[in-house]
Phi, psi and omega in degrees: 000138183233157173328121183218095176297148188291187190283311177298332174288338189273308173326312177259036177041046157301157176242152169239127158242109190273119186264171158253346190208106162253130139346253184222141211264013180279298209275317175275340179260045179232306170281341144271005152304298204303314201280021164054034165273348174281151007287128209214132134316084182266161170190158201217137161311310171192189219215153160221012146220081174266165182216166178234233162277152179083034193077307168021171093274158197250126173256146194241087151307125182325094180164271178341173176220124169254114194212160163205174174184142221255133160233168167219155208232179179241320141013115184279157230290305204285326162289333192286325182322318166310335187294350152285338163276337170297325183279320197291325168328296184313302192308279161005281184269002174299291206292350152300316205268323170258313185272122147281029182263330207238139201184133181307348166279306187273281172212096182300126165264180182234184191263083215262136186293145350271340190199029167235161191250107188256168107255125195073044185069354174239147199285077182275003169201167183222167197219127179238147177210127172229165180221174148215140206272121185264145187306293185305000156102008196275152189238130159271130119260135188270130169278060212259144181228153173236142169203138180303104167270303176258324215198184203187140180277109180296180180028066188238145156302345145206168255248139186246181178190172184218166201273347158288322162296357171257020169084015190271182195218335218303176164240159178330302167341286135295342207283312214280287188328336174247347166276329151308288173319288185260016138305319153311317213282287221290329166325305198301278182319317189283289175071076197007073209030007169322316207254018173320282173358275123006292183332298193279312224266350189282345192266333187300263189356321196251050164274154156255176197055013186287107201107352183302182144233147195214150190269121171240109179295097157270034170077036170119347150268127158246176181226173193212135173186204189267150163273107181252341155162178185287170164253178179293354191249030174075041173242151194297114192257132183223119166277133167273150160295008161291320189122325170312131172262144170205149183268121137285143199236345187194166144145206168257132173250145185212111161265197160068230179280341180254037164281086214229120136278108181270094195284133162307157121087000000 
């Protein structure tokens, strides 16, 4: 089976560059973005030097499905960031819509703030975004998704999981065809970031932890309060038992008992 976008990503002329192997499909749909093939789909059997925040590395097992996609946008830096919540949107209801393991009967997945996709507390897919400022003053960005299709990645600070270990059969493949479509649909809905609203209140509705309590590590202060919801500008808002609220702009969220955000920057 090879990689194809549905009918709705090709109707909105989207482009595909299709791999059996790549270095990173984050970093090649970036250079064709800069060679003005965007808007493009890159997507790969398997990646062998993908990365995540921070650096990270993301590993892609034959199987897994490893994709990104690049657009471009007149959206100023701080509006394009969102475009990580459209892909989770996306991701999100792909992964409805195909594995039959995850279902509002079974186990829905969720959105865990700023960019994975969990199920049952554990992680099956992540989300990466980088941009660049183009010469003609246009911001490219790329859009990268990883999601455990076959095998789920060890030794992570908490626990991953796949869509095989849940008994699902979908492939990398179908999982890319239907998520090619509806990133179109949430695409639509951000509308260079007109439709942020909308955004936020369809990504509040998929949060996980919403209400939790939770830890933020400021590099040796920490604060501790509630997840209590996004601001407009997509940052994690925590209530104190004080009653004070503060915004996070970047981290790692950990609940339960690992309820720790370790924040950039």
């Amino acid at each position: 089976m090879s990689f194809a976008l549905g009918p709705v990503a090709r109707e909105a002329g989207h482009d595909l560059a299709a791999y059996d192997t790549v270095g990173s499909t984050n970093a090649e749909a970036m250079t064709l973005a800069r060679e003005g093939r965007a808007p493009v789909w890159v997507a790969a059997r398997a990646q062998t030097d993908g990365r995540g925040r921070r650096g990270r590395r993301w590993e892609t097992a034959r199987g897994n499905l490893a994709a990104s996609f690049a657009l471009m946008t007149a959206a100023p830096p701080e509006t394009a960031a969102s475009l990580g919540f459209v892909a989770g949107l996306a991701l999100e209801q792909a992964l409805r819509e195909v594995a039959a393991s995850l279902s509002p009967r079974t186990a829905r997945p969720e959105l865990k703030w700023p960019n994975d996709v969990i199920v049952d507390g554990k992680k099956l897919a992540g989300i990466l975004l980088e941009a660049d400022l183009l010469a003609e003053g246009r911001l490219a960005v790329v859009v990268g998704v990883g999601v455990n299709v076959v095998a789920a990645p060890e030794a992570l600070p908490y626990p991953a999981t796949s869509l095989a270990e849940r008994g699902d059969t979908a492939s990398a493949e179908d999982l890319f065809e239907r998520l090619s479509d509806t990133f179109v649909t949430w695409l639509d809905t951000w509308d260079e970031g007109a439709g942020l609203p909308a955004i936020r209140k369809a990504w509040m509705a998929r949060a996980a932890g919403l209400g939790a309590e939770v830890e933020v590590d400021l590099g040796g202060r920490v604060i501790r309060g509630r997840f209590e919801s996004l601001d407009d500008r997509g940052r994690l808002v925590l209530r104190a038992p004080t009653g004070i609220a503060t915004a996070v702009s970047a981290g790692d969220v950990y609940f339960g008992s690992a309820a720790t955000i370790r924040v950039e920057g």
